[in-house]
N, C-alpha and C positions, 0 to 999 in steps of 0.2 A: 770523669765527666758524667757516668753514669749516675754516678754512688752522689754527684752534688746533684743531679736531676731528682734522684730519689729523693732527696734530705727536703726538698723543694717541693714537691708534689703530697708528704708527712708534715711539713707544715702548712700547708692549706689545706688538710683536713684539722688541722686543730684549731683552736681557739675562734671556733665559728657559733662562739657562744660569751655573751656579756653576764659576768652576775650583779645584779645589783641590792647591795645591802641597806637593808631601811632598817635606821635605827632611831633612837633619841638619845640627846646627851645625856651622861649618868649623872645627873645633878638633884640634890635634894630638893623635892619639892615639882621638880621638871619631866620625872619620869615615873613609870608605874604606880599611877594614882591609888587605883582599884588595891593596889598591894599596898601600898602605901598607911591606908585607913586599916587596915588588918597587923600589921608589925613596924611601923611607922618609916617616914618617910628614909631615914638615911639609910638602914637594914634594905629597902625597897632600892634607891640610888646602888647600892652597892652591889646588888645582885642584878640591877641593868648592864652595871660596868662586865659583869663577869658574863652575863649573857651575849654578848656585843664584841666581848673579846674572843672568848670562846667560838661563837659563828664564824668571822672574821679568818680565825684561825683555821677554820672546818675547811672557808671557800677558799684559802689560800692553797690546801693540797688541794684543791683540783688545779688549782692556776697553775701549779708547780708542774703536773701533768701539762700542763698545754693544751689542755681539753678548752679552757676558760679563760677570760680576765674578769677582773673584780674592780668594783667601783663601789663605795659607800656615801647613801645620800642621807644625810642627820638631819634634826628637825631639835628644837632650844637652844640654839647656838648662833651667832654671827658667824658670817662667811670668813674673818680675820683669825678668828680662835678654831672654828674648824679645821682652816690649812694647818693651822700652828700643831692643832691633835692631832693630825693626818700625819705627818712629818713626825710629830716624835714619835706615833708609832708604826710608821713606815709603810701609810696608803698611801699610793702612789696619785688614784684619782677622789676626790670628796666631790662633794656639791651639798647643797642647801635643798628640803624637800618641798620647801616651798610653802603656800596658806592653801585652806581649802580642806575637804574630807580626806579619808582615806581613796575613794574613787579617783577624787579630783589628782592626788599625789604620786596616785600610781600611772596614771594616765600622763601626768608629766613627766614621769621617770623614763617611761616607755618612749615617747616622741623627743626628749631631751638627750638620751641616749641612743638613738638612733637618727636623730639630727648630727649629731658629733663625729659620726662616723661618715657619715656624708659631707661633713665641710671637712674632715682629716684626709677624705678619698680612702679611706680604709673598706675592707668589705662590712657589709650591712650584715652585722651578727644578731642571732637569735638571741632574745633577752627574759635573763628568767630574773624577775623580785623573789627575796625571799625577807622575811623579817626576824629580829633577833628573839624569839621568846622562848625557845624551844631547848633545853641543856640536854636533851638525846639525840637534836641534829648532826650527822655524821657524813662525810665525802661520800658513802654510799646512795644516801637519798639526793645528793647533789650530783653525781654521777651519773643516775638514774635519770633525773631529770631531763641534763643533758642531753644524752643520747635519747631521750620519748620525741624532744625535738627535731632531731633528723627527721622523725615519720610521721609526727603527729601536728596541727596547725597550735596545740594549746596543751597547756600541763597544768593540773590543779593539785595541791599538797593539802588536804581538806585536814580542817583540826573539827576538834569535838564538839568543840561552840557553835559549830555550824558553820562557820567561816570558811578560810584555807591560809597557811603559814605562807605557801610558797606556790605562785603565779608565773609563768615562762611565754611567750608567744612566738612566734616563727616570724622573720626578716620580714616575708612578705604579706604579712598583715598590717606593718605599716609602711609598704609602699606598693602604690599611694595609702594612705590613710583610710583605714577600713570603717565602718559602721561599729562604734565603740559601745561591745555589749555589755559594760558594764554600768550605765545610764540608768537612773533611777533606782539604784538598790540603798536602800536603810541600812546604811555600814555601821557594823556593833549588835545586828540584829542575829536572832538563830537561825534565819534565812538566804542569811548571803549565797553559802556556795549553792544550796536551788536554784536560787535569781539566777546567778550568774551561768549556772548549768544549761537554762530554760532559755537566755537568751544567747550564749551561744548556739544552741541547738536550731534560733530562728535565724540567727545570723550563716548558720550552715558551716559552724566553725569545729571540725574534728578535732574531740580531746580525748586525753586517758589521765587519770585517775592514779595518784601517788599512794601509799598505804595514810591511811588518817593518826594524826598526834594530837597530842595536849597539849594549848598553848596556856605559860606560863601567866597567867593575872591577878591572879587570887591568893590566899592563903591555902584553900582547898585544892587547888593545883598545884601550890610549893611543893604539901606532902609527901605523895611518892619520890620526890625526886631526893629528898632527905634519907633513902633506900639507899644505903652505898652498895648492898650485895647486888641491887637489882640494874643500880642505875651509876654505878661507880661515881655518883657526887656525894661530898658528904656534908652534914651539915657546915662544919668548919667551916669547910670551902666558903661560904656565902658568910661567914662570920654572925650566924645566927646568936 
């Protein structure tokens, strides 16, 4: 009786954490524009696919842990063919990311995934975005993440652009529905994650700070990662 009390009390500390993957479908012409113009559009598609699978892959060992579940939200694709890719490669949850900026889609992610868990009566998990560009993301920086959650209201994964790869907030920022700091930022600018730092900081929202990455858009970004000693991809891999 004891030892089931126990098994009961280890599962609700875990999986008090939702990941949600933003991605695009790997399609020529649909995905990684910016790369696209630099080594053309299919070489670009093909190295979405392996971005996307590879992440995917990363937030699955946390789910395996029971730290997490994973849900991926795509964006050039109909809701029909996304089940259909979800199924053959065995995501359990998809959804559509919707029209609108980057803001506007994150901010859906946010209250659509936490809507869900309120009409399932499931508990209201802390919800971290992360998006596919990164080929050195590792269950460690997802791990991490995780648990900043437990003590902190907000998780930032800043990349070099200025931006941030990977966003997380705590249950009770959206309930009820908080004063959403991310309102008025020029998404794609060198500015984002200040704005976004700035108005947290008025909104009185405690965060901590991930170590910062390179996110993949460029051709001057591919490079490094064409480092097999540094960064165990090799060019192959991406069928350069």
């Amino acid at each position: 009786m004891d030892s089931l009390q126990n098994k009961k009390q280890i599962n609700k500390k875990k999986k008090h954490t939702t990941i949600v993957i933003l991605t695009r479908w790997p399609a020529v012409y649909r995905c990684k524009s910016r790369l696209s113009k630099d080594i053309g559009a299919f070489k670009a598609a093909k190295i979405q696919e392996k971005l996307t699978n590879h992440t995917i892959k990363v937030a699955e060992e946390i789910q395996k842990k029971g730290f997490a579940e994973i849900k991926v939200a795509i964006d050039g694709i109909g809701i029909k063919a996304a089940k259909k890719w979800a199924l053959t490669n065995k995501i359990e949850t998809i959804s559509l990311q919707g029209p609108g900026n980057l803001g506007t889609k994150m901010k859906r992610q946010f209250l659509k995934t936490n809507s869900e868990k309120v009409c399932s009566h499931q508990n209201r998990n802390h919800i971290l975005l992360i998006g596919t560009d990164l080929p050195s993301i590792s269950p460690f920086e997802l791990n991490q993440a995780v648990h900043i959650l437990n003590h902190k209201q907000m998780v930032l994964g800043p990349s070099n652009d200025g931006g941030y790869w990977l966003i997380g907030l705590q249950n009770k920022l959206l309930n009820p529905l908080f004063s959403w700091p991310f309102s008025g930022i020029s998404w794609g600018s060198d500015e984002v994650l200040q704005k976004t730092l700035r108005l947290a900081s008025l909104n009185n929202i405690n965060f901590q700070l991930l170590q910062s990455q390179n996110d993949l858009d460029n051709i001057s970004d591919l490079s490094p990662w064409l480092n097999y000693k540094n960064f165990r991809i090799s060019a192959s891999s991406y069928q350069l």
